[in-house]
Residue frames as a rotation matrix with the C-alpha (Angstrom) as fourth column:
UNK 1
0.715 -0.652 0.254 -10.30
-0.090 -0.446 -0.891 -20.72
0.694 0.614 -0.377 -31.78
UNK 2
0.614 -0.615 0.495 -8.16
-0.700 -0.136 0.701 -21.67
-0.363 -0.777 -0.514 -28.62
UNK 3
0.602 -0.439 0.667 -6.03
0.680 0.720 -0.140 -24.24
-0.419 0.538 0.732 -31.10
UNK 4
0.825 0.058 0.562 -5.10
0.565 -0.082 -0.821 -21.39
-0.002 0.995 -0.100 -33.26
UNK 5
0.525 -0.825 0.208 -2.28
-0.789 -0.380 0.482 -19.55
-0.318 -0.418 -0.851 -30.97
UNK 6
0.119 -0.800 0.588 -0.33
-0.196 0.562 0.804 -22.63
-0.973 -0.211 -0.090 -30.93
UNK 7
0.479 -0.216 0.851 -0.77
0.825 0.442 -0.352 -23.12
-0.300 0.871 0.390 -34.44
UNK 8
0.832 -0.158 0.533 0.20
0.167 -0.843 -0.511 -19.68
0.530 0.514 -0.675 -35.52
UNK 9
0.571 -0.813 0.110 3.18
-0.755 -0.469 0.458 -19.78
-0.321 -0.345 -0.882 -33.31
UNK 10
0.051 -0.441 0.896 4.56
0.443 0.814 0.375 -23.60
-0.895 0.378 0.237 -35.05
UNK 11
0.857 -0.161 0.490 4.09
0.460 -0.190 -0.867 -21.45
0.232 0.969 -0.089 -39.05
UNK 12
-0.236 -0.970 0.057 7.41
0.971 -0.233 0.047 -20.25
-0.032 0.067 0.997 -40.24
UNK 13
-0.322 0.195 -0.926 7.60
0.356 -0.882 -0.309 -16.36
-0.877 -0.429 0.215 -39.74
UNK 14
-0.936 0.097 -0.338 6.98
-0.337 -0.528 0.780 -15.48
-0.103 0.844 0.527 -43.05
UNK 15
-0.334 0.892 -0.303 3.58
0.570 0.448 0.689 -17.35
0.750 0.057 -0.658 -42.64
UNK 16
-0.879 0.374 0.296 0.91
-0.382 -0.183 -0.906 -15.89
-0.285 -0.909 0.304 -40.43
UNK 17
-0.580 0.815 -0.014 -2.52
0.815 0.580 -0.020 -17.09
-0.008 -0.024 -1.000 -39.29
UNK 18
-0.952 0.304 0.030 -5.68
-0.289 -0.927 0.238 -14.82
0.101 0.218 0.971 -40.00
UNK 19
-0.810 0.579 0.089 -8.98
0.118 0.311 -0.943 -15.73
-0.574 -0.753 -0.321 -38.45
UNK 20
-0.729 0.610 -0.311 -11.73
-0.565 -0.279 0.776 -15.82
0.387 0.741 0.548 -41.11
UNK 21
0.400 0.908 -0.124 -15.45
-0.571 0.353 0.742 -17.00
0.717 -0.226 0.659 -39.57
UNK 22
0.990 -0.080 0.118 -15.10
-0.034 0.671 0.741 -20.45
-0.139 -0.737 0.662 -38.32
UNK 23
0.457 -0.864 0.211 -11.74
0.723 0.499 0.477 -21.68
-0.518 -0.065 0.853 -39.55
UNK 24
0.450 -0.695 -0.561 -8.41
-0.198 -0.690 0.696 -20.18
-0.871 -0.202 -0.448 -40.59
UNK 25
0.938 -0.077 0.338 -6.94
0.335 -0.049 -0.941 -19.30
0.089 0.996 -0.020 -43.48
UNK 26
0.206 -0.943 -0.263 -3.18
0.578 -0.099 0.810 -19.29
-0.789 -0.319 0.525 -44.02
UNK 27
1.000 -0.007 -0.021 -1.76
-0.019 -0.776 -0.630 -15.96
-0.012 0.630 -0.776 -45.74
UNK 28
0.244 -0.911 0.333 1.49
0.969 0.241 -0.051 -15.97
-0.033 0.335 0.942 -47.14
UNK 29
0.890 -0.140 -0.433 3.09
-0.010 -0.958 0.288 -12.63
-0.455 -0.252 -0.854 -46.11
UNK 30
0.770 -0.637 -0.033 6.48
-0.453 -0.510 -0.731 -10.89
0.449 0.578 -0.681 -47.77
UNK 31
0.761 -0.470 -0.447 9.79
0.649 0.560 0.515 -12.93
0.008 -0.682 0.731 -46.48
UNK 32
0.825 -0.349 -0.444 12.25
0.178 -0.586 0.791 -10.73
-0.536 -0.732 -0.421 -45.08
UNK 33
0.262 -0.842 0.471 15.06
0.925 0.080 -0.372 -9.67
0.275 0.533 0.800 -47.61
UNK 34
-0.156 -0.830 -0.535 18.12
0.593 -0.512 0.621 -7.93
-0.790 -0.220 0.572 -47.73
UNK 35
0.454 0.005 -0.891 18.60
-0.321 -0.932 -0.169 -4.18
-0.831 0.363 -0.421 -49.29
UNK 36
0.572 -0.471 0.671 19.57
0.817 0.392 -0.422 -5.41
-0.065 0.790 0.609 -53.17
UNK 37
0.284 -0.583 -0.761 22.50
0.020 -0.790 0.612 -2.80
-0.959 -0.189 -0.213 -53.87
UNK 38
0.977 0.128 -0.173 22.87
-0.174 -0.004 -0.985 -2.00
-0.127 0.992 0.018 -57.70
UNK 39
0.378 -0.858 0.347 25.95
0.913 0.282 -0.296 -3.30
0.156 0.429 0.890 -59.49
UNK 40
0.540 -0.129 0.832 26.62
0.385 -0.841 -0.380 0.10
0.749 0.525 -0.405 -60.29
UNK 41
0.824 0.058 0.563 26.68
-0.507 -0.367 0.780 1.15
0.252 -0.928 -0.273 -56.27
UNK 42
0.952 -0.249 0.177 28.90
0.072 0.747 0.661 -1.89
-0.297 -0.617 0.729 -55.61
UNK 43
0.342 -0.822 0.455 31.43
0.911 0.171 -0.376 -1.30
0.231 0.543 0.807 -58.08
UNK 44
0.456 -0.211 0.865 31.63
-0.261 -0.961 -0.097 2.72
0.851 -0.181 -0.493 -56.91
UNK 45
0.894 -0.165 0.416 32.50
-0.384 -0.762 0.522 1.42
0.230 -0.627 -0.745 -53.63
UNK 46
0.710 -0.702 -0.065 34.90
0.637 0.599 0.486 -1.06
-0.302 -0.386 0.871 -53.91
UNK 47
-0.129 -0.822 0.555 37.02
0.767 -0.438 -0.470 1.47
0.629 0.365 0.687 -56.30
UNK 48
0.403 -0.061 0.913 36.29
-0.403 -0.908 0.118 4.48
0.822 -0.416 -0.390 -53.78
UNK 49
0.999 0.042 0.008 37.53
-0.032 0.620 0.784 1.66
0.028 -0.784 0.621 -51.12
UNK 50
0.344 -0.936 -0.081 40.74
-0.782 -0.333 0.527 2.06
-0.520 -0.118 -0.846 -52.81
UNK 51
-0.047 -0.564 0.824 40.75
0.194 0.804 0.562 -0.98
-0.980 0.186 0.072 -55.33
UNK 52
-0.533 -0.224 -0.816 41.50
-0.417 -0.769 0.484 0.15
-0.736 0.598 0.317 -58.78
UNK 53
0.165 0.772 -0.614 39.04
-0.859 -0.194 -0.474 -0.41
-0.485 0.605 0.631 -61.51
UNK 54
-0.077 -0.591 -0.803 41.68
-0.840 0.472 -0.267 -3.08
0.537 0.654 -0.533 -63.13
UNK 55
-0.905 -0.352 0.238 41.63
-0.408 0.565 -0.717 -4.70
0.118 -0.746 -0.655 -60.24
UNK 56
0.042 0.987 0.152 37.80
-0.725 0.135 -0.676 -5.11
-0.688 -0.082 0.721 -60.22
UNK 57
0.242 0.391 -0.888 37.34
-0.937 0.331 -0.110 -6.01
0.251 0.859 0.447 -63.69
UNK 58
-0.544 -0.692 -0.474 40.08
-0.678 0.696 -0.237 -8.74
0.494 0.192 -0.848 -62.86
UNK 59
-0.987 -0.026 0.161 38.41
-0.139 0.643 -0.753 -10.32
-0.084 -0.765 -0.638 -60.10
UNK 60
0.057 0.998 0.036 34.93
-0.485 0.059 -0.873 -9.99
-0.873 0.032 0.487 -61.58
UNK 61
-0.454 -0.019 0.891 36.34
0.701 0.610 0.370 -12.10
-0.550 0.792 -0.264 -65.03
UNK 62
0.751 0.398 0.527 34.97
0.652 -0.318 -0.689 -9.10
-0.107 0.861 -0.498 -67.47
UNK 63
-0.149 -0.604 0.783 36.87
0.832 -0.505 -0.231 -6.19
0.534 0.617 0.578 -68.92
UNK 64
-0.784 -0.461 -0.415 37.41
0.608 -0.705 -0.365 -2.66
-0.124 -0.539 0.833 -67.92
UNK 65
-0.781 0.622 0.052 35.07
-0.551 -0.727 0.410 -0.90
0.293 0.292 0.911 -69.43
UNK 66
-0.149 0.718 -0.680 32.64
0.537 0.636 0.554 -3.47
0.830 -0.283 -0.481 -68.28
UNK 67
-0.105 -0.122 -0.987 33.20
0.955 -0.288 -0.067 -1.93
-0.276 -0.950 0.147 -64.57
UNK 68
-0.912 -0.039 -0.408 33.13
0.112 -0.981 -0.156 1.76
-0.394 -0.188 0.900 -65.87
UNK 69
-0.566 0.772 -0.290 29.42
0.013 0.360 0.933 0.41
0.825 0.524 -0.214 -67.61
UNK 70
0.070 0.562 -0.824 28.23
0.808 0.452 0.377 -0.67
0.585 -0.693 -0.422 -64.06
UNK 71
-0.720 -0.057 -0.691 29.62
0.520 -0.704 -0.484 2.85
-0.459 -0.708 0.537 -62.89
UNK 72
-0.911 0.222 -0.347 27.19
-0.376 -0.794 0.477 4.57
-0.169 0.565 0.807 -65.36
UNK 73
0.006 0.998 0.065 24.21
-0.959 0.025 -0.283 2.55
-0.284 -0.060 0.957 -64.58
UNK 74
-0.282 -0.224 -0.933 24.65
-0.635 0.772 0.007 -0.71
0.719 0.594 -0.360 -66.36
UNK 75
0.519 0.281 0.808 23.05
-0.632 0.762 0.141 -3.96
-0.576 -0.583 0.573 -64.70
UNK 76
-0.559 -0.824 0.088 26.07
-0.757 0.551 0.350 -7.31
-0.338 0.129 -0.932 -65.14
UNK 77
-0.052 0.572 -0.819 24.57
-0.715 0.551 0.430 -9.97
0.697 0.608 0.380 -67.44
UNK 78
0.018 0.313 -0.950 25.62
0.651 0.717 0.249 -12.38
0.758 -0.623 -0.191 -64.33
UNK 79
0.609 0.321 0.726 25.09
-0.427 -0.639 0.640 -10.37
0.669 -0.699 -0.252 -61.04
UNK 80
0.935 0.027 -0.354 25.98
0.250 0.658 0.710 -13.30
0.252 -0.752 0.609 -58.84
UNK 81
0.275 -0.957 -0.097 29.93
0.760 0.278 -0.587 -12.97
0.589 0.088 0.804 -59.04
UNK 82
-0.464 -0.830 0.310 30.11
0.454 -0.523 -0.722 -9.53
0.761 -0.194 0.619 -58.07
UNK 83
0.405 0.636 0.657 27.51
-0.618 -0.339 0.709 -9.60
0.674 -0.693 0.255 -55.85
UNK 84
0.814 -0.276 -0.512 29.83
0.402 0.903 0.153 -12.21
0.420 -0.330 0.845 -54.06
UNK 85
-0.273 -0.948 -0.162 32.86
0.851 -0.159 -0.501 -10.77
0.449 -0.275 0.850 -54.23
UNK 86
0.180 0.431 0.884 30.93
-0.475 -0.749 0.462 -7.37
0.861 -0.503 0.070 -52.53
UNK 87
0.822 0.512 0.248 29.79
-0.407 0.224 0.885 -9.34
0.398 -0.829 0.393 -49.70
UNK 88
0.741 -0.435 -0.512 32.95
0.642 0.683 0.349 -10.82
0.198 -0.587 0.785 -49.07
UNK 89
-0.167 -0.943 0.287 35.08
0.856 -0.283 -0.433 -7.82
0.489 0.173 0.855 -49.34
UNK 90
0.461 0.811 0.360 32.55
0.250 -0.508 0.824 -5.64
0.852 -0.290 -0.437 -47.45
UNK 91
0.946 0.278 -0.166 34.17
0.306 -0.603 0.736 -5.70
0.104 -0.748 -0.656 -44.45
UNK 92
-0.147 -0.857 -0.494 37.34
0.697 -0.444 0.564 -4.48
-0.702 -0.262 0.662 -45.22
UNK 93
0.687 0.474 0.550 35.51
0.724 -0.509 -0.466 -1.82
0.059 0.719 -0.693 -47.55
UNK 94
0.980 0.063 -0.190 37.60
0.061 -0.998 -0.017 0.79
-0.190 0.005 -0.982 -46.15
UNK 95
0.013 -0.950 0.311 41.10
-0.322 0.290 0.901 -1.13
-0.947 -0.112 -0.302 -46.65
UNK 96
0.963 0.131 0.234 40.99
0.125 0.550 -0.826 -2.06
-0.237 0.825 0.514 -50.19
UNK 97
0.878 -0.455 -0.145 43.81
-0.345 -0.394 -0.852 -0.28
0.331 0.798 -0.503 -51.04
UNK 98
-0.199 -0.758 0.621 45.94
-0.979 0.122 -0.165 -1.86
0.050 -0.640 -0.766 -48.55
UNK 99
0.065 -0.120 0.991 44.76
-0.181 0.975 0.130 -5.45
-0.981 -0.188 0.042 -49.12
UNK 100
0.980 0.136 0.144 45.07
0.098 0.300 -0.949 -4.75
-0.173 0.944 0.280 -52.46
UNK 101
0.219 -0.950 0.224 49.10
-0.890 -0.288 -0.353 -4.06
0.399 -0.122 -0.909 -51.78
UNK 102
-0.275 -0.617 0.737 48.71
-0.955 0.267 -0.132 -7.46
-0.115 -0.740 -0.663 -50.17
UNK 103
0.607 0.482 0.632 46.97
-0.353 0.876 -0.330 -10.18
-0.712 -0.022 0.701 -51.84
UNK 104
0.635 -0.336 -0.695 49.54
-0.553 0.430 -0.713 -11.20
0.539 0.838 0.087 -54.22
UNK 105
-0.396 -0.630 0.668 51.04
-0.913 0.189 -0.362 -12.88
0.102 -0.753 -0.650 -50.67
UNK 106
-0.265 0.175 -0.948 50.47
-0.268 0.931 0.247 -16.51
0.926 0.319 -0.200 -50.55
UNK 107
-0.299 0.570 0.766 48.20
-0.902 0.093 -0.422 -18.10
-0.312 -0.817 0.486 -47.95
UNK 108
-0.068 0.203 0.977 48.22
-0.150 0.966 -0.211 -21.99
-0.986 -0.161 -0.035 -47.83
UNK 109
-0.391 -0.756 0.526 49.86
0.312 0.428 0.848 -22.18
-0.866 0.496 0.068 -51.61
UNK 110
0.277 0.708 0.650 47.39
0.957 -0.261 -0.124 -19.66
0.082 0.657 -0.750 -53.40
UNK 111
-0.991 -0.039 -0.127 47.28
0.067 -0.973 -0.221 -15.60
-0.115 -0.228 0.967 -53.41
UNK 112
-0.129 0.974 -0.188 44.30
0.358 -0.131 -0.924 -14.29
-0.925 -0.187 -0.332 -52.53
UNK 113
-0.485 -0.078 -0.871 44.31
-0.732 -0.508 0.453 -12.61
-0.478 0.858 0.189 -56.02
UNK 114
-0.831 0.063 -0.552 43.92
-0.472 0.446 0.761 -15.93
0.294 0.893 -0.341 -57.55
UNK 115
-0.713 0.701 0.025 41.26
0.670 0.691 -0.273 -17.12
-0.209 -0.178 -0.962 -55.34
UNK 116
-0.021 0.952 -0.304 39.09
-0.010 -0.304 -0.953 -14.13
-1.000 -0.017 0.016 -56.39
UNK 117
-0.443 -0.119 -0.889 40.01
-0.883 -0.111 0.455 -14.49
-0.153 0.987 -0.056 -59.82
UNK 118
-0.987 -0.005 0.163 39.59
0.024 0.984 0.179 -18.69
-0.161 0.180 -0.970 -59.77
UNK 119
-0.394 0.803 -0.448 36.43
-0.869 -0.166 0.466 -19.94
0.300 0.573 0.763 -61.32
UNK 120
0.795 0.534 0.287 33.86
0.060 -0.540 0.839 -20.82
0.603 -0.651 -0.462 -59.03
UNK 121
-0.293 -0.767 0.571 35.15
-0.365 -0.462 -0.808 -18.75
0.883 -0.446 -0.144 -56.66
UNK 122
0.207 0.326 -0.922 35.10
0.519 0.763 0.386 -20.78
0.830 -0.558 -0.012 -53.43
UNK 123
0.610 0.751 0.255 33.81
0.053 -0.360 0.932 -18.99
0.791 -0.554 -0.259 -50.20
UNK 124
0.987 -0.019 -0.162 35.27
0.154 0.438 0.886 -20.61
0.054 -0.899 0.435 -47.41
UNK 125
0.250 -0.956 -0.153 38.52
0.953 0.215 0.213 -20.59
-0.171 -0.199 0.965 -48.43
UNK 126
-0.204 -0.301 0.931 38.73
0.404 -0.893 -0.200 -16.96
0.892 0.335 0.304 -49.70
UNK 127
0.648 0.733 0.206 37.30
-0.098 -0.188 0.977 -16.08
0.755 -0.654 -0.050 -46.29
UNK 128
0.629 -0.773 -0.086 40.48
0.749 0.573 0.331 -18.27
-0.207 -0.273 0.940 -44.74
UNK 129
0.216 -0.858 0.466 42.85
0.955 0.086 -0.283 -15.97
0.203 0.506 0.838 -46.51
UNK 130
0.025 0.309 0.951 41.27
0.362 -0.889 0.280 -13.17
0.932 0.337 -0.134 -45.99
UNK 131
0.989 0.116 -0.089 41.78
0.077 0.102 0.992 -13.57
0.124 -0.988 0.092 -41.82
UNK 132
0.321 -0.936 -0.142 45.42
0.814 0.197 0.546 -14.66
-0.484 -0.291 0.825 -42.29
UNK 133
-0.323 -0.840 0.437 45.95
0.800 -0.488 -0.349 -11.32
0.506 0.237 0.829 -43.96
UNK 134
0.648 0.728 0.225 44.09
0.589 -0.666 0.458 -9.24
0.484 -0.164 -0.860 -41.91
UNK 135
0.598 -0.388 -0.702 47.12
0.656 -0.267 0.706 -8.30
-0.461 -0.882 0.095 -40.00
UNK 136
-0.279 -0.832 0.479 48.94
0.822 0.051 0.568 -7.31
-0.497 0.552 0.670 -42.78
UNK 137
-0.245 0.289 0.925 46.25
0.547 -0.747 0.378 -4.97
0.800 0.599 0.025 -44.17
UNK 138
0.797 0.131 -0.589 45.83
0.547 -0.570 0.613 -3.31
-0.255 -0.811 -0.527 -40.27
UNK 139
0.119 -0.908 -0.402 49.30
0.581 -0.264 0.770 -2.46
-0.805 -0.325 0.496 -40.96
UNK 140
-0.617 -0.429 0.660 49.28
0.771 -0.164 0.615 -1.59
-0.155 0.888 0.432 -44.03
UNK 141
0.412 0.804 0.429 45.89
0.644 -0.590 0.486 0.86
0.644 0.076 -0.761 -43.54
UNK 142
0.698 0.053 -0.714 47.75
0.557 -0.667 0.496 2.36
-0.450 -0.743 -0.495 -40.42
UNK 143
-0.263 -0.934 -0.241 50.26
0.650 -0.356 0.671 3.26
-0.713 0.020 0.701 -42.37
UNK 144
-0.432 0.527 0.732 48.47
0.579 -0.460 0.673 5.01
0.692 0.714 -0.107 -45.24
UNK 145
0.678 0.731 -0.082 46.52
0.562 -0.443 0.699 6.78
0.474 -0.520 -0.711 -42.17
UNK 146
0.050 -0.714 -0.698 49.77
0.330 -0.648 0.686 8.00
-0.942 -0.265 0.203 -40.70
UNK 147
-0.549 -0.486 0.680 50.95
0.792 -0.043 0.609 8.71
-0.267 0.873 0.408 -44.13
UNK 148
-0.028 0.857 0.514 47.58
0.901 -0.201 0.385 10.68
0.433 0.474 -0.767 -44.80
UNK 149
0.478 0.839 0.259 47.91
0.493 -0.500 0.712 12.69
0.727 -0.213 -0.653 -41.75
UNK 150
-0.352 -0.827 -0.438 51.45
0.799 -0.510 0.319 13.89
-0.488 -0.238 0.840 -41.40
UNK 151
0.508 -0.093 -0.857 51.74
-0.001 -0.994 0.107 17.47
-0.862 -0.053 -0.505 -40.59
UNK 152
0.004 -0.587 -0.810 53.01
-0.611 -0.643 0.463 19.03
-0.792 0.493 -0.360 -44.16
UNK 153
0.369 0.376 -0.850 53.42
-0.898 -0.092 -0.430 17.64
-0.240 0.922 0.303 -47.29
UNK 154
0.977 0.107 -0.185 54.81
-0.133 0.983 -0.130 14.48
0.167 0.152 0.974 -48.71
UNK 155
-0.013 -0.999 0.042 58.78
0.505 -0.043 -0.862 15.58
0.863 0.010 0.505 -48.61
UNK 156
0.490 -0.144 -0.860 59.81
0.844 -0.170 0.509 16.32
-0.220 -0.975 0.038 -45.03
UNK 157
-0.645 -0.736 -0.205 63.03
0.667 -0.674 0.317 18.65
-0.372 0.068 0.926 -46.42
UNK 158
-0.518 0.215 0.828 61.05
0.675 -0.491 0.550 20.31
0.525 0.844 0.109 -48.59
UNK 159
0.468 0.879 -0.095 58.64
0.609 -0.243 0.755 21.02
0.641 -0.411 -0.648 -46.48
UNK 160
0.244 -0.449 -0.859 61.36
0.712 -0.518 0.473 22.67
-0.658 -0.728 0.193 -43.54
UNK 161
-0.572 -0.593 0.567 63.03
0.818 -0.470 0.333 24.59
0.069 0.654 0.753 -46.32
UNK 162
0.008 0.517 -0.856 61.71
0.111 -0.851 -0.513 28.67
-0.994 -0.091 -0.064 -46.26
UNK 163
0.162 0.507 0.846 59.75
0.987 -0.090 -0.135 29.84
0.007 0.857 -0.515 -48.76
UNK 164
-0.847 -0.340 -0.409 60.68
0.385 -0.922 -0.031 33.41
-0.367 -0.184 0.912 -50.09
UNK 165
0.132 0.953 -0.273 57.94
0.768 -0.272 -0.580 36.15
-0.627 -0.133 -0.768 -50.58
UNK 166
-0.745 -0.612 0.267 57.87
0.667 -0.667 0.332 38.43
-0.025 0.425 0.905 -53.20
UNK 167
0.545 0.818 -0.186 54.74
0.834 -0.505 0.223 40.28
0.089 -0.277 -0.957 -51.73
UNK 168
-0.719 -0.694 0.031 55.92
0.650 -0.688 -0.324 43.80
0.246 -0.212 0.946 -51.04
């Protein structure tokens, strides 16, 4: 068995070697996947991200109520699309609402709108667009965060103005 190290270190990882009597016996073990996330899950967070439901439906090519279906458990006859457009909007999960104030801006004669809308929807380049606005949605998230977390309400005047008690 002094052969069988080097062989067991040439199988792909999902292979391993297992030692049975004389000779060896390749076992196919489980290959390593990724956490599947239900439609349902995905669509909750892009709209809790701050992109509106319309805005989903649009860029997933079905209908509202289709998207409030997938909030309530539904499974999408094609997965693939919006299991795409997840993964690619993932990391600005917490900025939707601010790149969603900004993709109707044009990036190398397209809006990002239409490249998630465009049929197939084409990776690389939505990826591209999505970089050249990234500055735009920093800005546009700090501002909502300042916005969020000014002292007092939404109307400065209002807000100085005394309030009369009629406690007594």
């Amino acid at each position: 068995m002094r052969g069988s190290t080097a062989y067991a270190e040439a199988l792909p990882s999902h292979l391993r070697v297992v030692p049975r009597a004389s000779f060896l016996v390749r076992q196919v073990a489980a290959p390593p996947t990724a956490a599947v996330i239900p439609a349902g899950e995905m669509a909750r967070r892009l709209r809790d991200g701050g992109l509106p439901i319309a805005a989903i439906a649009e860029i997933c090519n079905v209908e509202r109520k289709t998207v409030y279906s997938w909030l309530d458990g539904a499974s999408p006859r094609e997965p693939g699309r919006l299991d795409t457009i997840f993964r690619l909007l993932s990391p600005y999960i917490s900025d939707l609402g601010a790149l969603h104030r900004v993709w109707n801006r044009t990036v190398d004669g397209h809006t990002l709108k239409a490249m998630l809308c465009a049929e197939p929807l084409s990776e690389p380049t939505i990826k591209m667009a999505l970089s050249e606005l990234s500055a735009a949605v920093k800005w546009h998230a700090g501002r909502d965060t300042a916005r969020r977390t000014r002292a007092g309400g939404a109307n400065p005047v209002i807000d100085a103005m005394p309030v009369a008690s009629t406690d007594r």
